[in-house]
C-alpha positions as CSV (number, residue, x, y, z in Angstrom):
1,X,70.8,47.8,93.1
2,X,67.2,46.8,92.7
3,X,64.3,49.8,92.4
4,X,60.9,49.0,94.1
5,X,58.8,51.5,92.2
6,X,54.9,52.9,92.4
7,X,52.3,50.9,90.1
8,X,50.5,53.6,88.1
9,X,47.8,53.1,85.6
10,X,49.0,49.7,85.7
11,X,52.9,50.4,84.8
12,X,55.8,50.3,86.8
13,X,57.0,53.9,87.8
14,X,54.6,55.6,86.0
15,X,55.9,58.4,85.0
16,X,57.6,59.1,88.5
17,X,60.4,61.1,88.4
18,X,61.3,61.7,92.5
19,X,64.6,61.9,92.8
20,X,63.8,60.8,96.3
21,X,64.7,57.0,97.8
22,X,64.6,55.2,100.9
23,X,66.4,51.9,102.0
24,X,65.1,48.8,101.8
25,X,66.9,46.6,104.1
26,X,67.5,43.2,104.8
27,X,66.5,42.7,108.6
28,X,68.1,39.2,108.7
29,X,71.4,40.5,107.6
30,X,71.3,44.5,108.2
31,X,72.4,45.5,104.9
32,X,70.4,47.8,102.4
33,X,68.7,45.4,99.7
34,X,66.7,47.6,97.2
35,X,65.8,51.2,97.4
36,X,62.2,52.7,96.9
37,X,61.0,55.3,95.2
38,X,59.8,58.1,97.6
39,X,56.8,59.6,95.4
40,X,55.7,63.4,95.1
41,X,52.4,65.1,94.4
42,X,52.8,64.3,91.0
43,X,52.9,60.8,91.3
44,X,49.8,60.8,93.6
45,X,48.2,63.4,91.0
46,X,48.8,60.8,88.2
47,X,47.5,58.0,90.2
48,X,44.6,60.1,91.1
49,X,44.1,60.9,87.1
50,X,44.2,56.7,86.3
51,X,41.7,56.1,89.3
52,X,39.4,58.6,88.0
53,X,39.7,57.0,84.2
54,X,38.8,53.6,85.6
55,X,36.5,54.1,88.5
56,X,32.9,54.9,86.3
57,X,33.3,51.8,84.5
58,X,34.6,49.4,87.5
59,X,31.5,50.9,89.9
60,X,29.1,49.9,86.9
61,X,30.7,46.3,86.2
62,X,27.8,44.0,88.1
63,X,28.8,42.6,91.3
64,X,28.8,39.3,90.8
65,X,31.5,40.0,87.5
66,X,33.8,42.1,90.4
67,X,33.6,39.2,92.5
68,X,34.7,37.2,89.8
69,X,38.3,39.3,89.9
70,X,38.4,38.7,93.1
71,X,37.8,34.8,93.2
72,X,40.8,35.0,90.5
73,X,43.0,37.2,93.0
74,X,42.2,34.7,95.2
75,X,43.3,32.2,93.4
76,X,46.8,34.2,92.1
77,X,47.8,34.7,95.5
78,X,47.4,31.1,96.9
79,X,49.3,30.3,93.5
80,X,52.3,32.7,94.6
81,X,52.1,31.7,98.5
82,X,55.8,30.7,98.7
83,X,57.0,33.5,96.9
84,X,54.9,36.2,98.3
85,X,56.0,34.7,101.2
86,X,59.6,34.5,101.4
87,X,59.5,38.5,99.7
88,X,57.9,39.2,102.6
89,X,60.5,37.8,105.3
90,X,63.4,39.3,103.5
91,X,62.5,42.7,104.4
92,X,60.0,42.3,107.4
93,X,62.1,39.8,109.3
94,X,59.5,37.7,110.6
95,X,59.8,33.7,109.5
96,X,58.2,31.8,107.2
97,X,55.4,30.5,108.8
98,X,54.4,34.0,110.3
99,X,54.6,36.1,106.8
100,X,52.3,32.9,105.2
101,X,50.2,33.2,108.1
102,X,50.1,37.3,106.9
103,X,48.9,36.4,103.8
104,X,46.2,34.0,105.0
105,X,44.4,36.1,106.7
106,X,44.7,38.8,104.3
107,X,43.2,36.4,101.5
108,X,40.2,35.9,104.7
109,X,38.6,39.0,103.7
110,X,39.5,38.5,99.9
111,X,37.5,35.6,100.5
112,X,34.6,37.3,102.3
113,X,34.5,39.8,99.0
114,X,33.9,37.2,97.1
115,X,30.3,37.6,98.5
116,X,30.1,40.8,97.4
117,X,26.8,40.5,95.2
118,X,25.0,39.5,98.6
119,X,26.5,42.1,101.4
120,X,25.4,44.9,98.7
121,X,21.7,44.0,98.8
122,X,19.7,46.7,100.2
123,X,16.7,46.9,101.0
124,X,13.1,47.4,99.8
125,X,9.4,48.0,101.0
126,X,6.9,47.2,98.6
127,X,3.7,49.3,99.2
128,X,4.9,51.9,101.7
129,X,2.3,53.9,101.1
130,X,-0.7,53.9,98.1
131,X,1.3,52.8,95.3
132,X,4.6,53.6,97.0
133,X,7.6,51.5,97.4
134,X,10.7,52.7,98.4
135,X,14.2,50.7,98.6
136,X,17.7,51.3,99.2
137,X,21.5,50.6,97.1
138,X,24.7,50.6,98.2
139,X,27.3,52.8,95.8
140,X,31.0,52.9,96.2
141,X,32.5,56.7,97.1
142,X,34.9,56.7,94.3
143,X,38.7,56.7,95.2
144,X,39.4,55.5,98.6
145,X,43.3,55.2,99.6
146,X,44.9,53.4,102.4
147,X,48.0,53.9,104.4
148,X,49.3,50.7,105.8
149,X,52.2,50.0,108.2
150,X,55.1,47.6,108.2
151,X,54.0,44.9,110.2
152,X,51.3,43.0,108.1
153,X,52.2,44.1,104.4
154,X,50.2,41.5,103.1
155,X,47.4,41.8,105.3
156,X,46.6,45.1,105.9
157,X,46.7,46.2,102.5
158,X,44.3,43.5,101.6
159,X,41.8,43.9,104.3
160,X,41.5,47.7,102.8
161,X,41.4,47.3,98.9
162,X,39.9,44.2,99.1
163,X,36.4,45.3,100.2
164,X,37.6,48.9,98.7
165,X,37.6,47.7,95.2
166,X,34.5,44.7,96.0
167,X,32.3,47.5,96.4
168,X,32.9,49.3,92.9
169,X,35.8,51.8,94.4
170,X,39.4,52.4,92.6
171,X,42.1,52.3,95.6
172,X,45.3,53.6,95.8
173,X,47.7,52.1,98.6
174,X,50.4,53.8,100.0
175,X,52.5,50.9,102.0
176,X,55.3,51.4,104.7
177,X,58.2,52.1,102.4
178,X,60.5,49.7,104.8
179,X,58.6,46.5,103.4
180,X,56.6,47.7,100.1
181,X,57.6,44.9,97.5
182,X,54.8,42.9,98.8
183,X,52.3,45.5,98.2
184,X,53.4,45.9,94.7
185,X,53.6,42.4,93.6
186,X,49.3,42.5,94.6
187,X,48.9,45.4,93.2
188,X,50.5,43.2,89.8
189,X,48.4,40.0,90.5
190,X,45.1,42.3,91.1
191,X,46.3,43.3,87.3
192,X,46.5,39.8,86.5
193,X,43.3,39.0,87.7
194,X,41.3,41.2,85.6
195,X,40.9,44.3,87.6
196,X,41.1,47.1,85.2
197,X,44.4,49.2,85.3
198,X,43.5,52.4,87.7
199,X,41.4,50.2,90.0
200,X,44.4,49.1,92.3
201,X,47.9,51.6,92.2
202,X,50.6,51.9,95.2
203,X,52.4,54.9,95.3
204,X,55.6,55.2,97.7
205,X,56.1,58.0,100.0
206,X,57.0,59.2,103.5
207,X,55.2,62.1,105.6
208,X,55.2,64.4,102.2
209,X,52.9,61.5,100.4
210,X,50.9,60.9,103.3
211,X,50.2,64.6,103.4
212,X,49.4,65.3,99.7
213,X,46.8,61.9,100.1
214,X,45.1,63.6,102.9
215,X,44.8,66.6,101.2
216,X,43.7,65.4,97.7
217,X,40.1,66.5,97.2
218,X,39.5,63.5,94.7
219,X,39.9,61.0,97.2
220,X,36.7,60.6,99.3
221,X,38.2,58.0,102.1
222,X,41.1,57.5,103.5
223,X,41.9,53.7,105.6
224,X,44.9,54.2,107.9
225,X,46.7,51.6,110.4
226,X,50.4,52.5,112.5
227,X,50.6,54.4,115.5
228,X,48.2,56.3,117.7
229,X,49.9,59.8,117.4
230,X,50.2,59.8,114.1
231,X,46.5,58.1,113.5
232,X,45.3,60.7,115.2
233,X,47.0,63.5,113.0
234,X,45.6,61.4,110.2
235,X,42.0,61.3,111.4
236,X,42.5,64.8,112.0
237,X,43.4,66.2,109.3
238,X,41.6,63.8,106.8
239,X,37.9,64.9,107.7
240,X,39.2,68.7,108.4
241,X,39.3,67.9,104.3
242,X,36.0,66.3,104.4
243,X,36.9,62.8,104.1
244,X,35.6,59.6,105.2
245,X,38.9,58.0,107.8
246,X,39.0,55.4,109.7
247,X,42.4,55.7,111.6
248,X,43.6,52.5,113.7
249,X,46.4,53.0,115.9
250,X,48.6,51.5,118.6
251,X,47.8,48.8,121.5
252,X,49.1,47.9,125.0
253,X,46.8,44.3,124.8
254,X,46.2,42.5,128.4
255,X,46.5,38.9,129.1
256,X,44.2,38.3,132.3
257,X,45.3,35.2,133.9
258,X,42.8,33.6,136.8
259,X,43.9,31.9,139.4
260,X,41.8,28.4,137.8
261,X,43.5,29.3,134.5
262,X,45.4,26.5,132.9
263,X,49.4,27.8,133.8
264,X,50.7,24.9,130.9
265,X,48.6,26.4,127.8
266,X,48.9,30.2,129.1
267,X,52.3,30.0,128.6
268,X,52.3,28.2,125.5
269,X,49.9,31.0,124.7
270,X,52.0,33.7,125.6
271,X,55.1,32.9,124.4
272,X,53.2,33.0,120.7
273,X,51.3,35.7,121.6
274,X,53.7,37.9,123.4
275,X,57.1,37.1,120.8
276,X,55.7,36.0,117.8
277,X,56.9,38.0,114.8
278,X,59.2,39.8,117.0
279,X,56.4,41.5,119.2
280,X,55.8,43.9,115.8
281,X,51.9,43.1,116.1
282,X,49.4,45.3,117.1
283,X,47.4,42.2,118.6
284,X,50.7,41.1,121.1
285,X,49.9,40.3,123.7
286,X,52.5,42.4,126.0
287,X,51.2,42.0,129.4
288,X,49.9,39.3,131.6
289,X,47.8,40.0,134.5
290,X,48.1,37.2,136.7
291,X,45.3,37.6,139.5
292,X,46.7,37.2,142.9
293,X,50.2,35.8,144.2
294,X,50.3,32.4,144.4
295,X,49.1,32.7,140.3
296,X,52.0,35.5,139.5
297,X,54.8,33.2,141.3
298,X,53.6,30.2,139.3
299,X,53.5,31.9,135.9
300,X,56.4,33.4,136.6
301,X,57.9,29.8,137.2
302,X,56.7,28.8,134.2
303,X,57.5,31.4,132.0
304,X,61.3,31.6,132.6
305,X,61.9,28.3,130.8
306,X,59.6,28.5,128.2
307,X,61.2,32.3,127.2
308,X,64.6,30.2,127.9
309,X,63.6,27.8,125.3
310,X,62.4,30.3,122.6
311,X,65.0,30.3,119.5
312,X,65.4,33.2,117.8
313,X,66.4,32.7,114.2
314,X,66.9,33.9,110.6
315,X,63.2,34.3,108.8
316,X,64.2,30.9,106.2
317,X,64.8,29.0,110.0
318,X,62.1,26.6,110.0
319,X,62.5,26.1,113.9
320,X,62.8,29.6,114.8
321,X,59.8,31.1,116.8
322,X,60.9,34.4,115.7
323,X,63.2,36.4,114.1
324,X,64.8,40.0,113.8
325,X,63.1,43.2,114.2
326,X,62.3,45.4,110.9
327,X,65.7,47.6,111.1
328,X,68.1,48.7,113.7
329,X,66.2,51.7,114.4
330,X,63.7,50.0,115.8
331,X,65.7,47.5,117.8
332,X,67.5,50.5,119.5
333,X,64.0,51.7,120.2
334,X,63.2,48.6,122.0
335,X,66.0,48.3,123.8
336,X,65.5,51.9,125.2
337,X,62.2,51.1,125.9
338,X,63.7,47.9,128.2
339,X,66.3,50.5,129.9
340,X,63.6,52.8,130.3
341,X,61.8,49.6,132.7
342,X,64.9,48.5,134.7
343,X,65.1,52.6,135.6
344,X,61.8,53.1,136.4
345,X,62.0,50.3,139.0
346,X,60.6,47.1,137.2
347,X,62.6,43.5,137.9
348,X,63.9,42.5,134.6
349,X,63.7,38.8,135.2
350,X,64.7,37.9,131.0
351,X,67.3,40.4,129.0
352,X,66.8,40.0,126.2
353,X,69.3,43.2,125.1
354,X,72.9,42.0,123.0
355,X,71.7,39.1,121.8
356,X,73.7,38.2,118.6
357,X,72.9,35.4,116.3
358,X,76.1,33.6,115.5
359,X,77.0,34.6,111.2
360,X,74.4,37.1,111.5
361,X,76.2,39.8,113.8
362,X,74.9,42.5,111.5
363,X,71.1,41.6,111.7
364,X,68.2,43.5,113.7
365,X,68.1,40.7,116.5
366,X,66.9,41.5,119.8
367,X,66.2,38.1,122.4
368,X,62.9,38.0,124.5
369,X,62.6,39.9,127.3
370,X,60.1,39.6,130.7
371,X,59.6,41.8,133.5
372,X,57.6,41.3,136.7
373,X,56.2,43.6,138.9
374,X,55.0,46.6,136.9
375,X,53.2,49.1,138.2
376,X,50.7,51.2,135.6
377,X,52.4,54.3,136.6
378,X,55.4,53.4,134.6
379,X,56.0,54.7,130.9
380,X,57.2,51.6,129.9
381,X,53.7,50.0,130.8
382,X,51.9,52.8,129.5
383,X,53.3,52.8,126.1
384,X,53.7,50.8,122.9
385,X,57.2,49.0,123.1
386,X,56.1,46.8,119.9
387,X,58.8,44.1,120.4
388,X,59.7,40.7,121.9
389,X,59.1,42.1,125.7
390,X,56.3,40.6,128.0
391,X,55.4,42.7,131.1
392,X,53.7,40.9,134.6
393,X,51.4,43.2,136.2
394,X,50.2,41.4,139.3
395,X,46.4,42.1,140.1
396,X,45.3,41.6,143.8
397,X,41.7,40.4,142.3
398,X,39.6,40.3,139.3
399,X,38.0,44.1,139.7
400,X,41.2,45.2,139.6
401,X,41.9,43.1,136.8
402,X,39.1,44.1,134.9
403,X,40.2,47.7,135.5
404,X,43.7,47.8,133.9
405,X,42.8,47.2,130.7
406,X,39.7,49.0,130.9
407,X,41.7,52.6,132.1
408,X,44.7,52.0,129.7
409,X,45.1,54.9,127.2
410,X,44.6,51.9,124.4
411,X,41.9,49.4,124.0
412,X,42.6,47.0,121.0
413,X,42.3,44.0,122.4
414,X,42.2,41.9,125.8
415,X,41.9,38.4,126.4
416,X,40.7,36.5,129.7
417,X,42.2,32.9,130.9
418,X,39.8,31.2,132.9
419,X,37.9,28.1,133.1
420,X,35.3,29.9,135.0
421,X,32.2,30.9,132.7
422,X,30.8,33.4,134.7
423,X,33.8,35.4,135.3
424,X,34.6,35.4,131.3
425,X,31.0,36.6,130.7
426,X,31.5,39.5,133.4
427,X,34.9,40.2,131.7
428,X,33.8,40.3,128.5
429,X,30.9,42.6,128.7
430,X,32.5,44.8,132.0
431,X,36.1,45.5,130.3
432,X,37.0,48.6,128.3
433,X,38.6,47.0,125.3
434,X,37.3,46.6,121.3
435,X,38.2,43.3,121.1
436,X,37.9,40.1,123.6
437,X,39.5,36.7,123.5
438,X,38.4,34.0,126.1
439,X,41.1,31.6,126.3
440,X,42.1,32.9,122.7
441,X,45.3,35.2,123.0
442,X,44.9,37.0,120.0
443,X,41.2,37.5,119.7
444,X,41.9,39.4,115.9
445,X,38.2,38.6,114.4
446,X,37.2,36.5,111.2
447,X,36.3,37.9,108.4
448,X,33.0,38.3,108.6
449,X,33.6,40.0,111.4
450,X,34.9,43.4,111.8
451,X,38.4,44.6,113.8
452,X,38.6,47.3,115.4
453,X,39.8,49.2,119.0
454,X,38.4,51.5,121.8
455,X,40.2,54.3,122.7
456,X,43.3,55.4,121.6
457,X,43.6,52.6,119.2
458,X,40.8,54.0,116.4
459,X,39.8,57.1,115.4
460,X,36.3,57.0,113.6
461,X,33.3,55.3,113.9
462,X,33.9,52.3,111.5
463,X,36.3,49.5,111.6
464,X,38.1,47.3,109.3
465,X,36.7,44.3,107.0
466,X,33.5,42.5,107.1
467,X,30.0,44.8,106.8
468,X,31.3,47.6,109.1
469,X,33.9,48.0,105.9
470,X,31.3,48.1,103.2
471,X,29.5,50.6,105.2
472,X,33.1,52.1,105.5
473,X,33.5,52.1,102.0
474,X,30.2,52.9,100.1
475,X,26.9,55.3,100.4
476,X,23.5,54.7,100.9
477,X,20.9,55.8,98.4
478,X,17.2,55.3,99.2
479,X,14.4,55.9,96.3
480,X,10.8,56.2,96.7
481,X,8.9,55.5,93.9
482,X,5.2,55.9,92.3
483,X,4.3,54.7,89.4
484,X,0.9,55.8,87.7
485,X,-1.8,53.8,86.6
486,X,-1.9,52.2,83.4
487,X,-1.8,49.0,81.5
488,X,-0.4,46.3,83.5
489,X,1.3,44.9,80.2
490,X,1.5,45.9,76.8
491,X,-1.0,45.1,74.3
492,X,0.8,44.8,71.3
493,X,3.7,45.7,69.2
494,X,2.0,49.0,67.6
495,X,3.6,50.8,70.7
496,X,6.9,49.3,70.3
497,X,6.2,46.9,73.3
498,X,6.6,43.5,73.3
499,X,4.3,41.8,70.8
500,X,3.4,38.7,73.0
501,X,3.0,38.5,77.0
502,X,5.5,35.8,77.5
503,X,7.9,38.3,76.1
504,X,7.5,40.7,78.7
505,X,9.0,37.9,81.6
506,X,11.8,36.8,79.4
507,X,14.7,37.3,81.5
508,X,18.1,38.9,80.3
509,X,21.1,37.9,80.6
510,X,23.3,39.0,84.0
511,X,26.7,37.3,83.6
C-alpha cells in the first residue's frame, strides 16, 4: 500500500523513522487508500535543523529573485492543475470542479507574492531632523509553520507559505493527515521551482506533532486554521511560548434574506453556498434568515425543489453538485448533529440521513438536509455541523436580523440579500461579523485583501494573506541615521575611491 511521507530537507521521509500511521481513505469509495506517516519530535527536530540551514541565505536572496520562485510555482501548479486536482478529490471527496476551484484561489495569493519586492517597501524620511533621516525594512522572523485542516489542502497551505516564504521565511507545514498528498506534491513543485531545500518541508502528525510545533523554540510563528476549540488551545499555548499565532477557527455564517431580495438567485445562491463541497467550508453558508413570513414561506417554497434537484455524486461526476463527506466519522457526526435538531424541536423539512449512492454503498455520502424554524437556543444552531445541512431561522425584522449574527458565539462571515442600498450599508457596518457579502454568499476576500473572523472564529490580531499577512509574517526595523560632513564625492583614486565622478552613479547590477 502506498506511503505518503514528510518532505525533509527536500527528501522524501527524511530520515523519519515513526513507526506511527494513519489512514488515508478514499471518501468516494470508503476504503483505506495510502497510509501516512505520523511524525515525532524528531522528525520536526530535523525539519527544524534544514529550515535553520536554508533560512540565512533565502532571507538575503533579493526580493525580486524570491518572487521569481514564486512566478515559477505559479506556473508549476497551473501546469499540474488536473492532477493536483483529481489527488485532491480522491481523498477529500469534493468534485472536480470544487478541488480546482481549491487550487485557484490558493494560486490568488501565490499570485499576489509575486509582488513581493513592492509590499516590502518601507518607508523613509529624508531630513527628519539636521542631517537626520530615518526609514524603515521589513525582515522575515525566521521559521514560521502552519497547521492546516482538511477542507482546503490546497488552499490553505498556500495562503500560509506563500506569503511565509515571499517574505524571506523557511516554512514548515503540517497538513490534516486525512488529505496530505496534496500538500506534499507543493512542497515537491516549490522544490521544482527553485526554492532552496529547507525553505518549504511538511511533516505529518496528529495532536503529538502539533504539540512538539508549538512548543519548538526555533519556530517564531505559528499559522493555524480547523476548529474553534482547538484554535483556541493553539493560540493559547503558542504565545504562552512566545510565538507569533494567528489561530482561525470555526463558523455558523448567516444568509440574511429581505423581503425585496431576489427569492430565484437566493436559492441558486444557497444551494452553492449552503452544499457545496459537502458543507466542509468554513465560509458555508448554513443558515438563512429570511425577514418576516410571507419571505420565510416563499423561500421555503423555493428551496424544497431546488435541494430536491441537487445530485449528489462521485468527486470524477461532472454533474454532481457535491459529493461525499471526508470519512465516515464525520458523516456519523453530521448525522448526529441532524438528530440532535429533530429532538430539540426543529421541522426537518429535507432528510438528508441514509442516502446511498447506487455502486458506492460503502462511500461517506450523506444527501442535503433543510430545517425551518430554528430558534438560537438550540445546539444545533449554535454549533458547527460542517456538512450539507441548511438551517431557516425566521427573523420578525431586520434589527433582529442584524442581531443574530452579530450575538452568535462565531463571526466569520455574513452575507445580506437585498436590493435595498441603504439597508446593505446599515448591515454591513451595524453587524458583528469579520467578513460581509452583499448579494455575494461567500464573501471569502481577494487576495489583496485579507480573511479573517470576529469572535470565536480567530484568535490574534492578524489575519490571513494580503498585507495583514506580511505584517503577520515579518518585523519591522526602523534606522535613524547621521552622517558627518565631508566631501560630497571622492576626489580621486589616491583614497581608493572612484577615480572619476561618473563612476560614483554607475549603478550595479540587481538581478
Amino acid at each position: 500500500m502506498r506511503t505518503i511521507d514528510h518532505v525533509i530537507a527536500g527528501e522524501s521521509g527524511g530520515g523519519a523513522v515513526s513507526a506511527r500511521s494513519g489512514d488515508v481513505y478514499d471518501p468516494n469509495t470508503g476504503q483505506v487508500q495510502a497510509r501516512v506517516t505520523l511524525g515525532t519530535q524528531a522528525d520536526l527536530d530535523r525539519a527544524v535543523a534544514a529550515a535553520q540551514a536554508a533560512q540565512p541565505d533565502w532571507a538575503a536572496t533579493n526580493p525580486q529573485r524570491r518572487a521569481r520562485v514564486m512566478f515559477r510555482f505559479k506556473e508549476l501548479v497551473e501546469a499540474n492543475m488536473d492532477a493536483l486536482a483529481h489527488m485532491l478529490s480522491s481523498e477529500h471527496g469534493k468534485v472536480i470542479a470544487d478541488s480546482k476551484g481549491d487550487i485557484q484561489r490558493g494560486l490568488e495569493v501565490i499570485e499576489f507574492c509575486c509582488g513581493i519586492p513592492h509590499v516590502l517597501k518601507g518607508e523613509y524620511t529624508h531630513g527628519a531632523g539636521p542631517g537626520i533621516d530615518v526609514y524603515s525594512m521589513r525582515q522575515p522572523l525566521g521559521i514560521g509553520a502552519g497547521i492546516t485542516p482538511f477542507n482546503f489542502p490546497g488552499m490553505i497551505p498556500m495562503w500560509m507559505f506563500g506569503t511565509a516564504i515571499a517574505t524571506g521565511n523557511a516554512f514548515i507545514l503540517k497538513p490534516s493527515e486525512r488529505d496530505p498528498s496534496v500538500p506534499v506534491r507543493l512542497a515537491e513543485l516549490m522544490l521544482e521551482a527553485g526554492a532552496p531545500a529547507g525553505i518549504l518541508q511538511v511533516v505529518h502528525g496528529d495532536k503529538e506533532m502539533v504539540d512538539a510545533i508549538l512548543d519548538h523554540p526555533a519556530i517564531s510563528a505559528i499559522s493555524f486554521v480547523g476548529s474553534s476549540d482547538i484554535a483556541h488551545y493553539v493560540y493559547r499555548r503558542g504565545v504562552e511560548a512566545g510565538k507569533r499565532v494567528q489561530a482561525m477557527g470555526g463558523a455558523k455564517n448567516h444568509g440574511i434574506v429581505m423581503p425585496d431580495a431576489d427569492l430565484d438567485q437566493v436559492v441558486a445562491d444557497l444551494s452553492g453556498a449552503a452544499f457545496g463541497s459537502a458543507g466542509e467550508r468554513c465560509m458555508a453558508l448554513p443558515v438563512v434568515v429570511p425577514v418576516g413570513e410571507k419571505t420565510a414561506d416563499a423561500l421555503r417554497e423555493k428551496l424544497i425543489p431546488a435541494i430536491a434537484a441537487l445530485r449528489v455524486g462521485v468527486s470524477t461526476d461532472a454533474e454532481a453538485h457535491y459529493g461525499p463527506v471526508v470519512n465516515a466519522a464525520h458523516r456519523t457526526r453530521v448525522e448526529n448533529w441532524i438528530q440532535t435538531g429533530v429532538d430539540e424541536g426543529a421541522e426537518l423539512v429535507v432528510d438528508g440521513r441514509n442516502f446511498t449512492l447506487q455502486g458506492h454503498e460503502q462511500g461517506f455520502f450523506i444527501g442535503p438536509s433543510l430545517f425551518d424554524r430554528v430558534t438560537t437556543d438550540m445546539s444545533a444552531y449554535k454549533e458547527e455541523i460542517f456538512g450539507p445541512v441548511l438551517q431557516i431561522v425566521r427573523a420578525p425584522d431586520f434589527e433582529t436580523a442584524v442581531r443574530l449574527p452579530s450575538e452568535h458565539q462565531y463571526g466569520n462571515g455574513v452575507a445580506i440579500f437585498t436590493r435595498n442600498g441603504h439597508a446593505a450599508r446599515e448591515f454591513a457596518a451595524r453587524v458583528n461579523v469579520g467578513m460581509v457579502g452583499i448579494n455575494v454568499p461567500i464573501p471569502v476576500p481577494v487576495a489583496y485583501h485579507s480573511f479573517g473572523g470576529w469572535k470565536r472564529s480567530a484568535f490574534g490580531d492578524t489575519n490571513q494573506h494580503g498585507m495583514e499577512g506580511v505584517r503577520f509574517w515579518t518585523r519591522v526595523k526602523t534606522v535613524t541615521q547621521r552622517w558627518p560632513d565631508g566631501s560630497v564625492l571622492p576626489t580621486g583614486s589616491e583614497d581608493g575611491g572612484p577615480s572619476r565622478v561618473q563612476d560614483a552613479f554607475v549603478i550595479p547590477t540587481m538581478g
